[in-house]
ROKEMAR-418223 format. One line per field, with one value per residue (C-alpha): x negated, z negated, y negated. Coordinates in nm, 4 decimals, always signed. Example, Ala and Ser with C-alpha at 12.3 -4.5 7.8 and 13.67 -1.06 7.14 Angstrom:
BEGIN
c1	(-1.2300; -1.3670)
c3	(-0.7800; -0.7140)
c2	(+0.4500; +0.1060)
END
This chain:
BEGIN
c1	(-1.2822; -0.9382; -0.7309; -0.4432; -0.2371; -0.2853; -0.5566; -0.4294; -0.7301; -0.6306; -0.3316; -0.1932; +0.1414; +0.1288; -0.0936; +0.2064; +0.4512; +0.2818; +0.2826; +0.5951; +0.7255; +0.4618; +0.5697; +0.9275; +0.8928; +0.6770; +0.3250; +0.0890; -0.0177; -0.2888; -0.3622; -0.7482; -0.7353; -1.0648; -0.8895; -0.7223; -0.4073; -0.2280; -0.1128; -0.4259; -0.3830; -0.0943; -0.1464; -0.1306; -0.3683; -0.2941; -0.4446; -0.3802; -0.0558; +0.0447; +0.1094; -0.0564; +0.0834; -0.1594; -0.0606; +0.3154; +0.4224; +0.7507; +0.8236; +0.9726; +1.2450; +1.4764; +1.8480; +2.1583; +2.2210; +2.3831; +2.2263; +2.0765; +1.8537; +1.6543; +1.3167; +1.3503; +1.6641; +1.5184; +1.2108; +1.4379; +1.5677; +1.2625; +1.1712; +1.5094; +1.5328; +1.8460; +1.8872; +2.1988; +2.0481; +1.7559; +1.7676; +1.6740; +1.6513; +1.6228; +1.4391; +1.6197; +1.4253; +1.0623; +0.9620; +0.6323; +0.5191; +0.3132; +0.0996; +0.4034; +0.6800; +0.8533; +1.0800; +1.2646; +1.4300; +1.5857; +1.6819; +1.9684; +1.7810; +2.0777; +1.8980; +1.5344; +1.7471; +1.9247; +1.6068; +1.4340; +1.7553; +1.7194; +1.3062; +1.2613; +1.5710; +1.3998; +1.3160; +1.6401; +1.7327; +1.4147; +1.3566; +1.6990; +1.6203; +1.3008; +1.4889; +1.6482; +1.2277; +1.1960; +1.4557; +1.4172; +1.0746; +0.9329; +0.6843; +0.5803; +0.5698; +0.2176; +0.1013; -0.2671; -0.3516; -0.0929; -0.1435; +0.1552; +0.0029; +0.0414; +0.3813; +0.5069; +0.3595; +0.5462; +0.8452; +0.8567; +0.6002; +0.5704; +0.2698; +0.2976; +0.6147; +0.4279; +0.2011; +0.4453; +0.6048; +0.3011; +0.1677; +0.3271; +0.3314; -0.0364; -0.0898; +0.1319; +0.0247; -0.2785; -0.5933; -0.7053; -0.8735; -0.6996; -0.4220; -0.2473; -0.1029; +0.2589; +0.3732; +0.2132; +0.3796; +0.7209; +0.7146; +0.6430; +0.9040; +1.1302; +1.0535; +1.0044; +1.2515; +1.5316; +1.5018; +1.3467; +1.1731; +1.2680; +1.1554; +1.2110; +1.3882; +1.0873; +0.7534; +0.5006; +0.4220; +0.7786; +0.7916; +0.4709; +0.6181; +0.9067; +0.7130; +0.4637; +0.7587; +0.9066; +0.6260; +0.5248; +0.9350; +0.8485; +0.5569; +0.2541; -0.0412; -0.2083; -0.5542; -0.6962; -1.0619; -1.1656; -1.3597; -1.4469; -1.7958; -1.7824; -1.5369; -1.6577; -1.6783; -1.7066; -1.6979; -1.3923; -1.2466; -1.2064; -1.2693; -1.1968; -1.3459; -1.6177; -1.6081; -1.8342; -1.8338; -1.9669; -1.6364; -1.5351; -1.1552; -1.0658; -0.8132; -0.5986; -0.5477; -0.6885; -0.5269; -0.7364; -0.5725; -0.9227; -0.9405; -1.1423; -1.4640; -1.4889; -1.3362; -1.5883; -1.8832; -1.7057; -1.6517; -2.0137; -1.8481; -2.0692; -2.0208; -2.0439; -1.8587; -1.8866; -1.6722; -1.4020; -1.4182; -1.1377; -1.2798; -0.9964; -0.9610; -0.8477; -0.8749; -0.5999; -0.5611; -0.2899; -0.1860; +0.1083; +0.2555; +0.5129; +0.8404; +0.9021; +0.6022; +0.6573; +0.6551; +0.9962; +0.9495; +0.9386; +1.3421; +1.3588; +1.0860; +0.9663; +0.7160; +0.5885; +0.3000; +0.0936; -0.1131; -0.2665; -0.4626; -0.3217; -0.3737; -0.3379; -0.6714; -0.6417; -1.0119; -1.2821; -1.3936; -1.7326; -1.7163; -1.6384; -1.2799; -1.0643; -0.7878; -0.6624; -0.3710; -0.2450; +0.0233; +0.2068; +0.4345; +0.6310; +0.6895; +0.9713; +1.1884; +1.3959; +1.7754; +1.8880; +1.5632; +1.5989; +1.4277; +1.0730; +0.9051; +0.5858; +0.5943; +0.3925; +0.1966; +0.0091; -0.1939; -0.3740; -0.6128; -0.8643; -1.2023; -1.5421; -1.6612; -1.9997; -2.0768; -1.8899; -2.0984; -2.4148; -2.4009; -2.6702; -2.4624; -2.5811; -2.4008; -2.0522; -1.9149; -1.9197; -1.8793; -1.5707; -1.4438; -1.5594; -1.3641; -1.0475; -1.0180; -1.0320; -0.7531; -0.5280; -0.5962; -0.4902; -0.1665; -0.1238; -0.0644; +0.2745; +0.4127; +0.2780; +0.0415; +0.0433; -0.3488; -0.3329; -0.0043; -0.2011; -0.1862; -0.3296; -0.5476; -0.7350; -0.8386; -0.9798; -1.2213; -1.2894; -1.5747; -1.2768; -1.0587; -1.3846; -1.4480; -1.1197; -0.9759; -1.2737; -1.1398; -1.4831; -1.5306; -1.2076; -1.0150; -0.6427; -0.5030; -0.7914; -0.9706; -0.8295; -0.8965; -0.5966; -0.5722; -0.1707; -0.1588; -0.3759; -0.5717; -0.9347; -1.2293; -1.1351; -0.8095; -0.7201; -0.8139; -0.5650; -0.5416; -0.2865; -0.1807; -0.3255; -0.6033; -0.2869; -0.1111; +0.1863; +0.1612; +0.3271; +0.4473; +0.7391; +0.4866; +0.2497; +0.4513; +0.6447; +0.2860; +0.2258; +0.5960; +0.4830; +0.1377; +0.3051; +0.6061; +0.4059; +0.0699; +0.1654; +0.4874; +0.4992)
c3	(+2.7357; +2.6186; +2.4027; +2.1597; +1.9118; +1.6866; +1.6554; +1.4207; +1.2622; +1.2389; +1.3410; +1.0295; +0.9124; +0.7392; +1.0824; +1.3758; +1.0504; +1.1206; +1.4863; +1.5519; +1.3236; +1.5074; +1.8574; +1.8041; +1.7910; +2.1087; +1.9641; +2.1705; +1.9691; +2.0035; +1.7501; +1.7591; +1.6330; +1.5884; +1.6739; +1.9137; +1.7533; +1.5170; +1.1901; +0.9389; +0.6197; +0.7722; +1.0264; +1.1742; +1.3237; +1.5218; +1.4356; +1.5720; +1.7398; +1.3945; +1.3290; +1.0113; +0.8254; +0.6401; +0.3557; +0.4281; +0.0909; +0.0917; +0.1426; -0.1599; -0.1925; -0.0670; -0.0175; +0.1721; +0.4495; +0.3599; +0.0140; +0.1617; -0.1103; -0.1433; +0.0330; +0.2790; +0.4593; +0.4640; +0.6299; +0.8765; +0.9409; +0.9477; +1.2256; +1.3942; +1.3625; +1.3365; +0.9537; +1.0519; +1.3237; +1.1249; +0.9983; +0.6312; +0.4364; +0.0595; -0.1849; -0.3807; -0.6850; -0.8260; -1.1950; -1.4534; -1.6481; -1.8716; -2.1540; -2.1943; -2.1491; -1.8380; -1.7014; -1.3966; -1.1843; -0.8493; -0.6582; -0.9282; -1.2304; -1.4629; -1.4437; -1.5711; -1.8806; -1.9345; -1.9222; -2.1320; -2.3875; -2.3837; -2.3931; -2.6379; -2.8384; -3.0519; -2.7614; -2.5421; -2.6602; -2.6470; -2.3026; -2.2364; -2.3598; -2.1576; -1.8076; -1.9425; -1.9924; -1.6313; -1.4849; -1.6365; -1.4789; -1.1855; -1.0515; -0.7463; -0.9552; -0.9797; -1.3415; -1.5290; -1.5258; -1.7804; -1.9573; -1.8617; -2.1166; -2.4049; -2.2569; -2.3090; -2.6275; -2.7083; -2.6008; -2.6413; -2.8859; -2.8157; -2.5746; -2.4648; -2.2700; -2.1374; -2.0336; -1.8463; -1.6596; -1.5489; -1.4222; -1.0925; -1.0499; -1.1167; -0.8746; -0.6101; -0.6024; -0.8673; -0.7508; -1.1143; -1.3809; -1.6838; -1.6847; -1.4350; -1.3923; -1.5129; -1.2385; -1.0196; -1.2750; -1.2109; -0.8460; -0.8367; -1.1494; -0.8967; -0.6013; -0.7315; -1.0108; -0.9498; -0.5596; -0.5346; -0.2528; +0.1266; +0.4447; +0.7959; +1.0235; +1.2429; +1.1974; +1.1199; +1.5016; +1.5703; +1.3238; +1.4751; +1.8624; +1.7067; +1.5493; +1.8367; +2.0724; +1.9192; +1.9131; +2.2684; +2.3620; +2.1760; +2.4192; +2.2176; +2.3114; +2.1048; +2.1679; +2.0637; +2.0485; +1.9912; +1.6833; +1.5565; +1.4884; +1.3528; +1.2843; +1.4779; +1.2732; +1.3196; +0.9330; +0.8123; +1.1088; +1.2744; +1.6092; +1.6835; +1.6838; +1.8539; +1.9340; +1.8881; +2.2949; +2.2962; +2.4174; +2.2456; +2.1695; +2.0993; +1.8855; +1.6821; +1.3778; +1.2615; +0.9761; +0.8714; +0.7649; +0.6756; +0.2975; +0.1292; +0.1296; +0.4795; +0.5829; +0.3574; +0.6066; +0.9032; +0.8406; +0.7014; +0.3470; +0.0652; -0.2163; -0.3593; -0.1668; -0.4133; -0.6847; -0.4491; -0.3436; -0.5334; -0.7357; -0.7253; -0.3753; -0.3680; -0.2157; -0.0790; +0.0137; +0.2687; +0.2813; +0.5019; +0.3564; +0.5441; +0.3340; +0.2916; +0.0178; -0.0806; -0.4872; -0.6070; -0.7681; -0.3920; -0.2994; -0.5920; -0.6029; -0.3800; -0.5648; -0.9294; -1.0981; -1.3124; -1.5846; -1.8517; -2.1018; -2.4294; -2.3012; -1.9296; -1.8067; -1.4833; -1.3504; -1.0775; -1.2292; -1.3571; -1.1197; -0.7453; -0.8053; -1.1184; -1.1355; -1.4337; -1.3019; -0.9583; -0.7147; -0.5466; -0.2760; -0.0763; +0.2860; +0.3561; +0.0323; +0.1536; +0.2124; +0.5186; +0.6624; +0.8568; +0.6649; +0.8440; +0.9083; +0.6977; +0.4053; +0.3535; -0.0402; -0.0048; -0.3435; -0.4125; -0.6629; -0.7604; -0.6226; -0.7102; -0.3815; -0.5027; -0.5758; -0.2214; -0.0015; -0.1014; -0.0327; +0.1846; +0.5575; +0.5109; +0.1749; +0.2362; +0.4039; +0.1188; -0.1502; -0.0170; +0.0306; -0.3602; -0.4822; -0.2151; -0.4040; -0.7844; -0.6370; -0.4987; -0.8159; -1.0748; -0.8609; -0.8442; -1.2433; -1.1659; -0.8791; -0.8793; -0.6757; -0.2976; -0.2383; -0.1017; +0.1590; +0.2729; +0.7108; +0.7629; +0.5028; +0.5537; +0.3331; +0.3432; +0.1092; +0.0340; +0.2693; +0.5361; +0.4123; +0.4486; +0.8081; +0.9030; +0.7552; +0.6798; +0.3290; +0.1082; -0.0937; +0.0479; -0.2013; -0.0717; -0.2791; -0.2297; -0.4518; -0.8490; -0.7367; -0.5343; -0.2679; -0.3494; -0.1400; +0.1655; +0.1594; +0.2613; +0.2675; +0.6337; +0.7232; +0.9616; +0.8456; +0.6159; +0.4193; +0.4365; +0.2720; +0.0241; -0.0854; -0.1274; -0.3710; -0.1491; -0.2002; -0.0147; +0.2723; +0.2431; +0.0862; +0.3172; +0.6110; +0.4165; +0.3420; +0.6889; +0.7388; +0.4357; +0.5598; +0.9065; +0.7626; +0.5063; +0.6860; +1.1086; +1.1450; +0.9490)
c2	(-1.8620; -1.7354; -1.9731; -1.9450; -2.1406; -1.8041; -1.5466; -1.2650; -1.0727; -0.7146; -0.4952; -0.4026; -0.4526; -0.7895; -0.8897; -0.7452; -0.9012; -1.2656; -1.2370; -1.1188; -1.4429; -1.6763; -1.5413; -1.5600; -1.9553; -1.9958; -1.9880; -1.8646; -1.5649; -1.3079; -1.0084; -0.8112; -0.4848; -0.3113; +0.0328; +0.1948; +0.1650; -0.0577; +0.0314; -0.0266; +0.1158; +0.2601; +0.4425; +0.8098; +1.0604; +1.3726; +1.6877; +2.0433; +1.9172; +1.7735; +1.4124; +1.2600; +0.9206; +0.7749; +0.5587; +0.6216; +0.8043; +0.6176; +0.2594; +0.0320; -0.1839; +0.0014; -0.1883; -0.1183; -0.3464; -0.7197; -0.7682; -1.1104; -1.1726; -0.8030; -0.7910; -0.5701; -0.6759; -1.0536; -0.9126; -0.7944; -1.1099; -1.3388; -1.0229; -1.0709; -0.7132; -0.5377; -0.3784; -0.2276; -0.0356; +0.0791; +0.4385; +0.4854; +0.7998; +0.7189; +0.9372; +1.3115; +1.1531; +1.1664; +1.1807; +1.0708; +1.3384; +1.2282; +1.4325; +1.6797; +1.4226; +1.3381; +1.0638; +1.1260; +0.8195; +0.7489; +0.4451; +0.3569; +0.2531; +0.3892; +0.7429; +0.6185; +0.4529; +0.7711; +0.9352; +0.6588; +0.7448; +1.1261; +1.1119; +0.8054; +0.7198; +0.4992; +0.2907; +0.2255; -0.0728; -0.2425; -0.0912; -0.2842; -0.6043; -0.5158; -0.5406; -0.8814; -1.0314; -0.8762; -1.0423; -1.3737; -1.3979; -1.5530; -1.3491; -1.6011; -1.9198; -2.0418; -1.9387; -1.8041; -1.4669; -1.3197; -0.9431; -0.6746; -0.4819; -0.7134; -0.8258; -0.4276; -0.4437; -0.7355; -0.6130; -0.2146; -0.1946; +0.1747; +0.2663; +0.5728; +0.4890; +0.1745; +0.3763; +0.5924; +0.2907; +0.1502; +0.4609; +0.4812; +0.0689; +0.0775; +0.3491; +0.2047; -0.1036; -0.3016; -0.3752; -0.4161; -0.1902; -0.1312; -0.3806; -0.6105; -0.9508; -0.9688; -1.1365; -0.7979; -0.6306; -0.7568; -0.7617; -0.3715; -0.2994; -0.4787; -0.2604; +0.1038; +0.1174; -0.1542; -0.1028; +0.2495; +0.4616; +0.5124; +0.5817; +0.5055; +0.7507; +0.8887; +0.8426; +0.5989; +0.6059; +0.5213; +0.2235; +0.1013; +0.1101; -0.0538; -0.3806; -0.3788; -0.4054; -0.6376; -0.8730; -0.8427; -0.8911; -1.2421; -1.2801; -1.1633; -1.0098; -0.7401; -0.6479; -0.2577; -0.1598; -0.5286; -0.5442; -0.9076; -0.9836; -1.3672; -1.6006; -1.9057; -2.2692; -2.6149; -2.8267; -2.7916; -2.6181; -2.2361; -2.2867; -1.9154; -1.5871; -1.4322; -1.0506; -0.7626; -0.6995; -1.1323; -1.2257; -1.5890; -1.6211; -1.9823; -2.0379; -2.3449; -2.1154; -1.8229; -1.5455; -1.3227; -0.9801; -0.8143; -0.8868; -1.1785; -0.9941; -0.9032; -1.2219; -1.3967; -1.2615; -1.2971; -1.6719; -1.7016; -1.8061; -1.9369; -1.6344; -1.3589; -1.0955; -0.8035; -1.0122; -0.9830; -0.6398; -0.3805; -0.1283; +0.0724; +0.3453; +0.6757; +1.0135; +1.2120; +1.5439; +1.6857; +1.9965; +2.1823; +2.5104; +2.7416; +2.6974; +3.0253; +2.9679; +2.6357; +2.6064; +2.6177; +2.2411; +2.1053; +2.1022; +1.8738; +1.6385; +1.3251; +1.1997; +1.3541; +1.0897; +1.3116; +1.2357; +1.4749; +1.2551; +1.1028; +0.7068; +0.5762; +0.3908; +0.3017; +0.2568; +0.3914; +0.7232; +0.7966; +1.1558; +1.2007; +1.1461; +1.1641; +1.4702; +1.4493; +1.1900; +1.1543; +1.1030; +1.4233; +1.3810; +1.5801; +1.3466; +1.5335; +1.5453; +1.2329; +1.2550; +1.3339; +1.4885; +1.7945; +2.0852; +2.1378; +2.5243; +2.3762; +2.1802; +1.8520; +1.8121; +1.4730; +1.4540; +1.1088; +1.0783; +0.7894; +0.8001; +0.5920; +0.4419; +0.4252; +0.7947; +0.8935; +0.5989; +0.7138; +1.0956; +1.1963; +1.3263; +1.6833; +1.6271; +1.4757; +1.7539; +2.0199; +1.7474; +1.6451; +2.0042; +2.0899; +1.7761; +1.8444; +2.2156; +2.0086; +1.8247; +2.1160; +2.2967; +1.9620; +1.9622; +2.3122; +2.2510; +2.0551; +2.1738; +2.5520; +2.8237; +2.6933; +2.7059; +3.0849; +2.9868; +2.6523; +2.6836; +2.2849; +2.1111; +1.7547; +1.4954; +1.1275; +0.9046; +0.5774; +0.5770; +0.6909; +0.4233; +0.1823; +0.2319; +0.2230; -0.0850; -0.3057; -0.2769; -0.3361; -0.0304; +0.1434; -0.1036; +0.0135; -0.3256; -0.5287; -0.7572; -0.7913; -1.1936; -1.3119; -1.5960; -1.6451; -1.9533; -1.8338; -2.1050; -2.0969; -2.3749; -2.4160; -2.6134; -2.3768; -2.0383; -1.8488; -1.5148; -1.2582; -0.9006; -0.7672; -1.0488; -1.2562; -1.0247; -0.8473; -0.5226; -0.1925; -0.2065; -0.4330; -0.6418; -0.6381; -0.7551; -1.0282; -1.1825; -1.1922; -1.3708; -1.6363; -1.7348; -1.7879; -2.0018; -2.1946; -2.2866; -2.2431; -2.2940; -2.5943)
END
């Protein structure tokens, strides 16, 4: 029987994050991927000679190299990976529109407060002493559920523009209905508007080679195709992990990577799983237009978040999926990319697990190409007529995201119930990503880095 100081459960970033931190000081470290590739929620596919990212809009927190204290560039060091060497590209600039208003920002917060100014004069100056609340809070200090909703109220008392900022931060990153904990709320105000959007030079495949690498230089093994079936106990004690192929793995400490409800059955955890499942998981569309007929908005845009309604509710929708807001992006509107022959529209939208898990087979196929077309044709609304042009199309649900992942109920953020500490009823077994509350990708992989330094390192 196989034995390690660390079992890893899952491949995804916060899970290669952990190991590569765990294997850099000498443990013994082994990460089980169910798939045949790393990468989790985000991942990539090939199809028709084209490579497919899946989650990768754009990464957040973006910071220039030797600003010690932003999130991305100490991930790189608790990696010992070399921020100066990696390539960046940061975003041309995205905008809210919202019910016939619109906000447009980029990674220097000046322009959303010019915008803010120009849009909602009234409001500048509380939006200002807004930034100051922001700042002044601790978003990882141990603290009750607090409301971000009344704490705009409080201090912008005007809620259509609360609704506009919390549009993209809810869909980028809350695993809540209708509101979200101010400290969440912080953290992503933080890493979309004061830090702003990137992405890697490459691909998501080359990121992936780079962190596996780097993890195996340390001495760690990673294990594809190898599905866990239990988490093996003994009282207060993980003893390891047994896989679906009967294979045991022993191991001194186990992190689990799979979310709290899937984690919960795996371990055989006294509960009730479906209180920790998200509600919230999406459906996204992608679509690859020559750029000869690109709509003109593209050259501008990286990301436009759409909505059409009066109020923002951010909640699973009582249809298929819910079109009336959204998330376009345009993959290759970052600076510095090389203009492609075929433009990329990514169009997210959020779905209701329920109604999508309990089609009939003979039924999900033409479903899911009725609901693909309502999306297409809500963002055809912002960015223009690119349906007839339209030489790739494919598109993903929450029953996709499901299978994939292990994420109950294709919950992208997980359960609205955090684990912030890690901590399980076992001494040895610990939570990390998003059931912890890091979000995005940044996020994601500094969880990984915490859980290691707090509970194995230690």
């Amino acid at each position: 029987m196989a034995a390690y100081q660390l079992l890893i459960i899952g491949g995804g970033l916060s899970g290669i994050a952990a190991g590569i931190r765990a294997a850099r000081f000498g443990l013994n470290t082994l990460i089980l991927e169910q798939h045949h590739r790393p990468g989790g929620l985000n991942s990539y596919y090939l199809r028709q000679g084209r490579l497919l990212e899946t989650g990768l809009h754009a990464m957040t927190n973006f910071a220039p190299p030797g600003v010690k204290q932003a999130p991305l560039n100490r991930l790189f060091r608790q990696l010992h990976l070399s921020r100066q060497r990696f390539a960046v590209h940061e975003q041309l600039g995205s905008e809210i529109r919202f019910a016939g208003r619109s906000l447009r920002f980029t990674n220097e917060i000046a322009l959303l407060e010019e915008e803010i100014a120009r849009e909602f004069p009234e409001a500048i100056d509380r939006f200002r002493r807004l930034r100051s609340a922001i700042a002044a809070c601790d978003p990882f200090a141990a603290a009750p559920w607090r409301s971000t909703r009344q704490f705009l109220d409080q201090h912008l008392r005007h809620p259509l523009l609360a609704d506009m900022l919390l549009l993209p931060l809810m869909i980028y990153g809350n695993a809540e209905e209708h509101d979200m904990d101010l400290g969440q709320f912080v953290i992503m105000f933080r890493a979309i508007f004061e830090e702003g959007f990137f992405r890697p030079g490459g691909t998501m495949r080359e990121f992936l080679d780079l962190l596996a690498r780097q993890f195996r230089e340390f001495g760690g093994e990673l294990r594809c195709r190898c599905p866990v079936a239990a988490i093996e106990t003994d009282g207060d004690r993980v003893v390891g992990a047994r896989l679906e192929s009967g294979e045991v793995v022993a191991a001194d400490t186990v992190l689990s990577t799979a979310g709290l409800p899937e984690t919960m059955r795996l371990a055989g955890w006294a509960g009730d799983r479906d209180r920790y499942a998200g509600r919230m998981s999406f459906m996204e569309t992608i679509s690859f237009v020559p750029r000869a007929a690109a709509p003109a908005l593209i050259p501008d845009q990286t990301i436009v978040f759409y909505h059409h309604g009066p109020r923002f509710d951010y909640r699973r929708p009582e249809d298929y999926l819910d079109t009336s807001w959204g998330v376009i992006c345009f993959p290759g509107n970052f600076s510095g990319l090389p203009p492609e022959d075929a433009v990329q529209i990514r169009v997210t939208n959020a779905a209701s697990y329920p109604l999508w898990r309990g089609l009939a087979a003979e039924d999900y196929g033409p479903v899911k190409e009725r609901w693909t077309q309502a999306a297409i044709a809500a963002s055809e609304e912002i960015v223009g007529n690119y349906r007839p042009s339209i030489v790739y199309q494919d598109s993903f649900t929450p029953v996709t995201i499901e299978r994939f992942t292990r994420k109950a109920q294709g919950a992208v953020y997980g359960s609205g119930i955090k684990l912030r500490d890690g901590v399980t009823p076992w001494t040895n077994l610990f939570i990390a990503g998003t059931d912890q509350g890091y979000l995005g990708i940044v996020g994601a992989m500094l969880s990984g880095v915490t859980i290691v330094n707090q509970h194995v390192l230690r």
